[in-house]
PyMOL commands that place a pseudoatom at each C-alpha (Angstrom):
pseudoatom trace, name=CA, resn=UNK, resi=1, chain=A, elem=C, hetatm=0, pos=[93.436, -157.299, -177.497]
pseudoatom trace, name=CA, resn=UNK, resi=2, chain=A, elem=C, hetatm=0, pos=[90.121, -159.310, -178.402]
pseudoatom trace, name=CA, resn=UNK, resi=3, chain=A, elem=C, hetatm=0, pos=[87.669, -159.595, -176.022]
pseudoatom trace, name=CA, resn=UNK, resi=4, chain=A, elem=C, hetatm=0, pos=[87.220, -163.355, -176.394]
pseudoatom trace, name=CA, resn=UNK, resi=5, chain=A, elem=C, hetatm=0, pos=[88.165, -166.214, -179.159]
pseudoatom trace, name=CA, resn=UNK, resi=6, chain=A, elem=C, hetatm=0, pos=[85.903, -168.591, -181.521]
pseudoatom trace, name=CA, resn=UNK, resi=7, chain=A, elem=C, hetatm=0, pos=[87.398, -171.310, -182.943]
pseudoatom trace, name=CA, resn=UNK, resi=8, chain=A, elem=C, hetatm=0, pos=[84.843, -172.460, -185.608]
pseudoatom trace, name=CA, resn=UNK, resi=9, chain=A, elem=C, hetatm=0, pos=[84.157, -176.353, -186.431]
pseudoatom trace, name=CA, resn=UNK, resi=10, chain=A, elem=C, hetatm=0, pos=[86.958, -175.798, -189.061]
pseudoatom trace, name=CA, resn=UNK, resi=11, chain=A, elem=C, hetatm=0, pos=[89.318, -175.301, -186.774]
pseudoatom trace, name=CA, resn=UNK, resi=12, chain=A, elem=C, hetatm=0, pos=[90.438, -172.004, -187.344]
pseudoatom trace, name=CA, resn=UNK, resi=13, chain=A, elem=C, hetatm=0, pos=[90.066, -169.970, -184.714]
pseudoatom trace, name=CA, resn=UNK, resi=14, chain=A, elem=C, hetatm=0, pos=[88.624, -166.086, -184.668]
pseudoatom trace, name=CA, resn=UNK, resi=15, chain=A, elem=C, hetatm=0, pos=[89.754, -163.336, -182.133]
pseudoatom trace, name=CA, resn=UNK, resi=16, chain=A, elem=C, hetatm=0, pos=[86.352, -161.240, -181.468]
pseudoatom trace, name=CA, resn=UNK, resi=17, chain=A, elem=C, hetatm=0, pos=[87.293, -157.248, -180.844]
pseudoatom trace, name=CA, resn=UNK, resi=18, chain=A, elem=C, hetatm=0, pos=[83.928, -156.083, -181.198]
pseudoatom trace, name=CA, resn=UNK, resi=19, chain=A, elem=C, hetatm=0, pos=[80.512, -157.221, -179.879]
pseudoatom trace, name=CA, resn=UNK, resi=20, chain=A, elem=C, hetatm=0, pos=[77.503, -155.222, -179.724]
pseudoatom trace, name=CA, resn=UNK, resi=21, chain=A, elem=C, hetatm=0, pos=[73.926, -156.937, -178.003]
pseudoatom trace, name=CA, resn=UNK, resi=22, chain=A, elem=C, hetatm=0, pos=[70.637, -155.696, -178.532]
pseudoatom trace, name=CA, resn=UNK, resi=23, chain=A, elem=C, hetatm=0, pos=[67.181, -156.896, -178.379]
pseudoatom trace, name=CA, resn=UNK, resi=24, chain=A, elem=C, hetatm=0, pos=[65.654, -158.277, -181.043]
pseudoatom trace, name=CA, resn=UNK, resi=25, chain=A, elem=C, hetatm=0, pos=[62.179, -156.705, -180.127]
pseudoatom trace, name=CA, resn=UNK, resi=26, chain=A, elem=C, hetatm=0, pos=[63.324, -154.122, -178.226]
pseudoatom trace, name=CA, resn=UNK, resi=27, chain=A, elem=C, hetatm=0, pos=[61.694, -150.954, -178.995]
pseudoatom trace, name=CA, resn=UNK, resi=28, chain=A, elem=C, hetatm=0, pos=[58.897, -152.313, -180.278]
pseudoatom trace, name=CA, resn=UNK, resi=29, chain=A, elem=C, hetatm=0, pos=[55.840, -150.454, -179.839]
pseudoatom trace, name=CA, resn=UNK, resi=30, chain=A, elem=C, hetatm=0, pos=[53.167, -151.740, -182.000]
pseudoatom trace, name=CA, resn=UNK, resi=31, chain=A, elem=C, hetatm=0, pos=[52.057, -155.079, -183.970]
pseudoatom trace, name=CA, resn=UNK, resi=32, chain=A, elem=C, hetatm=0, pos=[53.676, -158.224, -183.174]
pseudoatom trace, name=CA, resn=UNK, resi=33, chain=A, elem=C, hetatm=0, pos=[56.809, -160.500, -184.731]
pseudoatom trace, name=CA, resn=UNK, resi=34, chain=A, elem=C, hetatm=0, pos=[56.149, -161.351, -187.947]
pseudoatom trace, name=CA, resn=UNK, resi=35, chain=A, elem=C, hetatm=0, pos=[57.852, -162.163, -191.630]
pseudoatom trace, name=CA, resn=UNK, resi=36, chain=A, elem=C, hetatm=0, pos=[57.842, -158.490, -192.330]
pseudoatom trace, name=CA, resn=UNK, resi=37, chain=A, elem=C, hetatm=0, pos=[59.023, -157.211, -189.019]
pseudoatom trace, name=CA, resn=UNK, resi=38, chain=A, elem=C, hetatm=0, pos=[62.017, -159.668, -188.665]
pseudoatom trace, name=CA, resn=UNK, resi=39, chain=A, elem=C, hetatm=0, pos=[63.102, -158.981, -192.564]
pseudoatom trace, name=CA, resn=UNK, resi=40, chain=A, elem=C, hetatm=0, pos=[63.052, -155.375, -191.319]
pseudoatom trace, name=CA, resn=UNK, resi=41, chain=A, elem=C, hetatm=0, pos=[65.042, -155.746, -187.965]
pseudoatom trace, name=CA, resn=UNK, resi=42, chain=A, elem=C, hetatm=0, pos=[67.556, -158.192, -190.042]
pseudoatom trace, name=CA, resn=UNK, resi=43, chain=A, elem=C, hetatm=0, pos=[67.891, -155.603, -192.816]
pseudoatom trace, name=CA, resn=UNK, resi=44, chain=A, elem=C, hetatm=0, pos=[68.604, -152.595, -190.367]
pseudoatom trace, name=CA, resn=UNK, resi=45, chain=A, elem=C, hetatm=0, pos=[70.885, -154.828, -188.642]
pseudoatom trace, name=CA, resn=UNK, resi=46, chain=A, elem=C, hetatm=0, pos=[73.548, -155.649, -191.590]
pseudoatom trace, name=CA, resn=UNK, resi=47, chain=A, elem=C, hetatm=0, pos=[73.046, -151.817, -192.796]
pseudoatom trace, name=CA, resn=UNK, resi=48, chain=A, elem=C, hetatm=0, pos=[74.337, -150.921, -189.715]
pseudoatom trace, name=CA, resn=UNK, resi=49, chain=A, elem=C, hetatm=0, pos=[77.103, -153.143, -190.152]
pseudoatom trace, name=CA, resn=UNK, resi=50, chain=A, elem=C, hetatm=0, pos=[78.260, -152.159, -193.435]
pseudoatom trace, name=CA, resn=UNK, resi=51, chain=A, elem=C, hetatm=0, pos=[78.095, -148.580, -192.053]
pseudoatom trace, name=CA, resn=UNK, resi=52, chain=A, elem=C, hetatm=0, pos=[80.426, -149.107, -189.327]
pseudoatom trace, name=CA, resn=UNK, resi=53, chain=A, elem=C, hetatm=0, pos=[83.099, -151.279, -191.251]
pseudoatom trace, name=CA, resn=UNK, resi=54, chain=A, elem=C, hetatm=0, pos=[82.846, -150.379, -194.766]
pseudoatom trace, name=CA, resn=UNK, resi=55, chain=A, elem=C, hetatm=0, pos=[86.348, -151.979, -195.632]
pseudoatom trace, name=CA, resn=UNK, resi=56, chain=A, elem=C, hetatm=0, pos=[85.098, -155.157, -193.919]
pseudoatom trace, name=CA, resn=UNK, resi=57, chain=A, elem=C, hetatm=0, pos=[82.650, -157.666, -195.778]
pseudoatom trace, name=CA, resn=UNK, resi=58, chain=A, elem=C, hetatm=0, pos=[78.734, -158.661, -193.505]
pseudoatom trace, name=CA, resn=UNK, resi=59, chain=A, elem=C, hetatm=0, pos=[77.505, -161.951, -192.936]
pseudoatom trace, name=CA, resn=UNK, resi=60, chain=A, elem=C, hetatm=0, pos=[74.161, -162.679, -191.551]
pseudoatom trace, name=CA, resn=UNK, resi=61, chain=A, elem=C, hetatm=0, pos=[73.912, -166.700, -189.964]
pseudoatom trace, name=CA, resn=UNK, resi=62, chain=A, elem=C, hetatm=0, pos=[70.684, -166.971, -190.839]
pseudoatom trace, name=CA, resn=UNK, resi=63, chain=A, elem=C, hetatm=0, pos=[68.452, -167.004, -187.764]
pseudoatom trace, name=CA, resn=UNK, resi=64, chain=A, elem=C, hetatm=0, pos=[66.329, -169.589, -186.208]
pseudoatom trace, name=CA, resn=UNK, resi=65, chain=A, elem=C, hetatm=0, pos=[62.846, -168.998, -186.921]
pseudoatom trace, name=CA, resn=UNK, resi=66, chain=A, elem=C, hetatm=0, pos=[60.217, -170.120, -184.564]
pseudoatom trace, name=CA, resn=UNK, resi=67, chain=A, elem=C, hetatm=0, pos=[56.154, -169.613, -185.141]
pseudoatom trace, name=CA, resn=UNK, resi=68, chain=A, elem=C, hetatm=0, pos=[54.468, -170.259, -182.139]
pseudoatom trace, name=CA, resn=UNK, resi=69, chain=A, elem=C, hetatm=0, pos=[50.663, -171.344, -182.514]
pseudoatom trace, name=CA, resn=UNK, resi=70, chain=A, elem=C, hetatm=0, pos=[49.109, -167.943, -181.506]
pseudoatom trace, name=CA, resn=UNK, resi=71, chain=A, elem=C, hetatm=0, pos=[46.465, -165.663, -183.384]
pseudoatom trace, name=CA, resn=UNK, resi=72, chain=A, elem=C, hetatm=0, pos=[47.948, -164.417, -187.318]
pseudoatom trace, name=CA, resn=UNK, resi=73, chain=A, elem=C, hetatm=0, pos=[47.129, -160.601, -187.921]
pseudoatom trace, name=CA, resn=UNK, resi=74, chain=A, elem=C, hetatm=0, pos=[47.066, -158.858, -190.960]
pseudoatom trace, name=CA, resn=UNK, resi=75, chain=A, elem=C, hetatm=0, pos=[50.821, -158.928, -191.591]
pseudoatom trace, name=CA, resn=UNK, resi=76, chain=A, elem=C, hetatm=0, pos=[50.748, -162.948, -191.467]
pseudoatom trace, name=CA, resn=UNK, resi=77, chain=A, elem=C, hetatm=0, pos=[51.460, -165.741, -188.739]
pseudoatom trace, name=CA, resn=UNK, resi=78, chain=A, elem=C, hetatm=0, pos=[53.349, -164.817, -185.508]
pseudoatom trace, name=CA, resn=UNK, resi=79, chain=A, elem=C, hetatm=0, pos=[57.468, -165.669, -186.495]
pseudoatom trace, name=CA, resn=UNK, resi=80, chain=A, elem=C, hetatm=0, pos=[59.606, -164.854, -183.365]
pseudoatom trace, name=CA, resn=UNK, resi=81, chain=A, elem=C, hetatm=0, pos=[63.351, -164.711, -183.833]
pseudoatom trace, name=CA, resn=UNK, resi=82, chain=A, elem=C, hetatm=0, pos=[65.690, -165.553, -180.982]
pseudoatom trace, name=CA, resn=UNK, resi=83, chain=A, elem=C, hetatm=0, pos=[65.815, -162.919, -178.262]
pseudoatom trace, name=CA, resn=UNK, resi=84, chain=A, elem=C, hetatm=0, pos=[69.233, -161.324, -179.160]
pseudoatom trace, name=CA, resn=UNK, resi=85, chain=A, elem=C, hetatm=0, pos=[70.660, -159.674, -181.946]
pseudoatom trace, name=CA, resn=UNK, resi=86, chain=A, elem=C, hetatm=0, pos=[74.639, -160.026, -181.835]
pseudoatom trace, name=CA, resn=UNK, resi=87, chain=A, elem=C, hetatm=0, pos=[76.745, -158.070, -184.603]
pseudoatom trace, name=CA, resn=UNK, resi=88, chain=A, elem=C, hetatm=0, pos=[80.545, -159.129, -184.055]
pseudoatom trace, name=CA, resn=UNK, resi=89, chain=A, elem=C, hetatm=0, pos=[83.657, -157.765, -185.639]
pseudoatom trace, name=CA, resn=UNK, resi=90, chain=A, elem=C, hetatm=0, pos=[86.167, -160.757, -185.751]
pseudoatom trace, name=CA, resn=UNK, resi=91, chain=A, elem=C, hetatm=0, pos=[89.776, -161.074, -187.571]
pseudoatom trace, name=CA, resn=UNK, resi=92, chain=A, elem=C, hetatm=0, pos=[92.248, -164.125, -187.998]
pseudoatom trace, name=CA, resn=UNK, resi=93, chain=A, elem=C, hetatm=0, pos=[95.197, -164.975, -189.580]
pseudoatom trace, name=CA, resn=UNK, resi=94, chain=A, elem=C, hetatm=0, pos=[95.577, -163.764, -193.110]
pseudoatom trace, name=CA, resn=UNK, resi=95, chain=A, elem=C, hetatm=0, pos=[94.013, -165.992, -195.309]
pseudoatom trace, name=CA, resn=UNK, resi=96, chain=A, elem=C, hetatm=0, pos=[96.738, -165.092, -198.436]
pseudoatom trace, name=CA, resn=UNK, resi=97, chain=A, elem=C, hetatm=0, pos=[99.439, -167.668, -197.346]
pseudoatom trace, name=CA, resn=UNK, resi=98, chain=A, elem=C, hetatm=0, pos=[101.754, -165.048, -199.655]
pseudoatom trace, name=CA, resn=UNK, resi=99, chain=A, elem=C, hetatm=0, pos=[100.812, -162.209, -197.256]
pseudoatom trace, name=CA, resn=UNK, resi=100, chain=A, elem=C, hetatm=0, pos=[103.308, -161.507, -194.384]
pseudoatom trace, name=CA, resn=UNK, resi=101, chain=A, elem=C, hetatm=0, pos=[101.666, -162.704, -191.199]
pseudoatom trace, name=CA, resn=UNK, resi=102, chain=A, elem=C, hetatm=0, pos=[102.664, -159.677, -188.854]
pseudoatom trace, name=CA, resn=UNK, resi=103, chain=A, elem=C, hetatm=0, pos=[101.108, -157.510, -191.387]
pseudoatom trace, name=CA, resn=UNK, resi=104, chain=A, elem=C, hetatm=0, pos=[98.023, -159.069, -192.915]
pseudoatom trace, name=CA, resn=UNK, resi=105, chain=A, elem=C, hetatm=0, pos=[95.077, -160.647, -191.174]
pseudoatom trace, name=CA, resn=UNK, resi=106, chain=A, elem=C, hetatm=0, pos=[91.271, -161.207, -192.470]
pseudoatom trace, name=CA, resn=UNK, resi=107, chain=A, elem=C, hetatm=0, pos=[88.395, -159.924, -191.114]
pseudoatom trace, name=CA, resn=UNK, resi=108, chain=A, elem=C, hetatm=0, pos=[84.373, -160.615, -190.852]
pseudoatom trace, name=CA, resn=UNK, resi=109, chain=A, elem=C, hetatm=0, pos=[81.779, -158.674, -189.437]
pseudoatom trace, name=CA, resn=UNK, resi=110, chain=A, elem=C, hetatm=0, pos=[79.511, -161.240, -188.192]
pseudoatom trace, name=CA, resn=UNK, resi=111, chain=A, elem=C, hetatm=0, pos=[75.773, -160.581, -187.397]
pseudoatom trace, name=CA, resn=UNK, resi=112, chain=A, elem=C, hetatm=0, pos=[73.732, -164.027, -185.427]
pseudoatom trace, name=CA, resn=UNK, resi=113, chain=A, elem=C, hetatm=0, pos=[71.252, -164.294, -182.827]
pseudoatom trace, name=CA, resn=UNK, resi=114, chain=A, elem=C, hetatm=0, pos=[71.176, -166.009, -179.537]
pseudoatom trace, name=CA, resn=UNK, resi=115, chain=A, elem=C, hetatm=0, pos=[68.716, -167.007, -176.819]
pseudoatom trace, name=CA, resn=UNK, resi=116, chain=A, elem=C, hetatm=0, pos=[70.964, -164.854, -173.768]
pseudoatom trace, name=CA, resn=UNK, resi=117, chain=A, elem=C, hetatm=0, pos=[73.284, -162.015, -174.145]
pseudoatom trace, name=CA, resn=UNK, resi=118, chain=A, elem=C, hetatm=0, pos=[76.361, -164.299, -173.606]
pseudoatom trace, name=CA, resn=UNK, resi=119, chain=A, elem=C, hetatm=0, pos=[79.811, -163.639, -175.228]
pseudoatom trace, name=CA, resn=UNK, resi=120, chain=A, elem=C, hetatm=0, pos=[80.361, -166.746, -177.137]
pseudoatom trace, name=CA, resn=UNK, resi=121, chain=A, elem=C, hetatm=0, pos=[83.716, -168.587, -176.173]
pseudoatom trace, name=CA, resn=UNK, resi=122, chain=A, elem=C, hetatm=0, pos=[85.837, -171.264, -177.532]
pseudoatom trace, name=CA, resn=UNK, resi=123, chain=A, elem=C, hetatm=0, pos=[84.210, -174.112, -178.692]
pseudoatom trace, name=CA, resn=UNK, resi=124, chain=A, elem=C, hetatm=0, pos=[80.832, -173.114, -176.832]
pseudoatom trace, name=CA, resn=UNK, resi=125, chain=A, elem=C, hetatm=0, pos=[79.531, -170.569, -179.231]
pseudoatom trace, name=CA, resn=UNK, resi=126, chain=A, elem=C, hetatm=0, pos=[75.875, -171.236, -180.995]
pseudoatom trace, name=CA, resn=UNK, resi=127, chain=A, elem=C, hetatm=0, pos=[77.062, -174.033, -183.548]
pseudoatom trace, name=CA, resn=UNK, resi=128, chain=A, elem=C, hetatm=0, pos=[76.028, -171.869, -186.470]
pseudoatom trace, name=CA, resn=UNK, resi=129, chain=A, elem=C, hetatm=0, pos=[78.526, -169.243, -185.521]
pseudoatom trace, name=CA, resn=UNK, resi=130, chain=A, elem=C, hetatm=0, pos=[80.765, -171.620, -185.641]
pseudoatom trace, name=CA, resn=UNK, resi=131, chain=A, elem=C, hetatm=0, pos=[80.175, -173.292, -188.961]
pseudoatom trace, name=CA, resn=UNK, resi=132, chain=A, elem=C, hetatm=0, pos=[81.080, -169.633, -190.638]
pseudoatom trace, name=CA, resn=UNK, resi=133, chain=A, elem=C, hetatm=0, pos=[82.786, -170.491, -193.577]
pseudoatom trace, name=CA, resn=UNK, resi=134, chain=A, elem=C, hetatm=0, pos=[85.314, -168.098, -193.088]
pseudoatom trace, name=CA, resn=UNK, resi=135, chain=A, elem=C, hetatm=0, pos=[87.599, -168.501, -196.188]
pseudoatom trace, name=CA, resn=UNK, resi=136, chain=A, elem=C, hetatm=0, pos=[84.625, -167.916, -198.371]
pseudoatom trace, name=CA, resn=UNK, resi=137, chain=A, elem=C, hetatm=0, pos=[83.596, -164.911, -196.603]
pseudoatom trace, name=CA, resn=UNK, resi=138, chain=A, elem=C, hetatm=0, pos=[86.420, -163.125, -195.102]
pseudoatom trace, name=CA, resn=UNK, resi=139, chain=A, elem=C, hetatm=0, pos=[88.600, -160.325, -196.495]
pseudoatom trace, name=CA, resn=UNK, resi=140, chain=A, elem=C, hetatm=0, pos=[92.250, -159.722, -196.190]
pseudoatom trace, name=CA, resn=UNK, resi=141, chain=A, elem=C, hetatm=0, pos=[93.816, -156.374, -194.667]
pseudoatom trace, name=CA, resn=UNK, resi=142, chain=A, elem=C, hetatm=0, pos=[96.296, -154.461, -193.755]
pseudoatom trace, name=CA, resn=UNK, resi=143, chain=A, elem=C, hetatm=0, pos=[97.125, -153.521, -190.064]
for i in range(1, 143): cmd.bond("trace and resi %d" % i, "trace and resi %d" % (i + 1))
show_as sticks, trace
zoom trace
């Protein structure tokens, strides 16, 4: 049972089983967001990924990047990301047309960031989400 469905601006639509929320600076004890810190965060995040799903192929939507007028340190100009750091496991119909339906589907860990910890829905999901291009980066398996 999925938890909620996508349909991206392609029309096909995505069954989410898997959604996991964290803060983007949570945890964060010393210096401030920054090139170097985000690369970091992003990096840990699709490791993560890959280490959870192996069989399953990572995409990062490659986040907004905002840099506020405030004081650069020694690690370069203040670059916040959005607040939350979403890493979703979705599947959908096979995308073989030769493989049999009931036993194939494809599958896409997604990883995006959002300004709340909603779960996206429908047609209301952040728009890049939805422009995934799925058939480029999803992988078909077996049940």
């Amino acid at each position: 049972m999925s938890l909620t469905r996508v349909v991206l601006t392609s029309g096909r639509s995505l069954d989410l089983s898997e959604l996991r929320f964290s803060s983007t600076y949570g945890g964060m004890l010393e210096g401030y967001p920054c090139r170097p810190v985000n690369d970091v965060k992003i990096k840990g995040l699709v490791r993560a990924a890959e280490q959870a799903r192996p069989a399953t192929p990572v995409h990062l939507v490659p986040p907004p990047r905002e840099y506020p007028d405030q004081y650069a340190g020694g690690f370069g100009p203040v670059e916040v990301l959005p607040p939350v750091a979403c890493v979703g496991a979705f599947h959908s119909t096979a995308l073989d047309r030769d493989h049999d339906p009931v036993l194939y589907r494809s599958a896409l860990t997604i990883i995006w960031f959002q300004p709340t910890p909603y779960v996206p829905s429908g047609c209301d999901a952040e728009e890049a989400l939805r422009e995934v291009p799925w058939e480029e980066l999803a992988r078909d398996c077996e049940v």
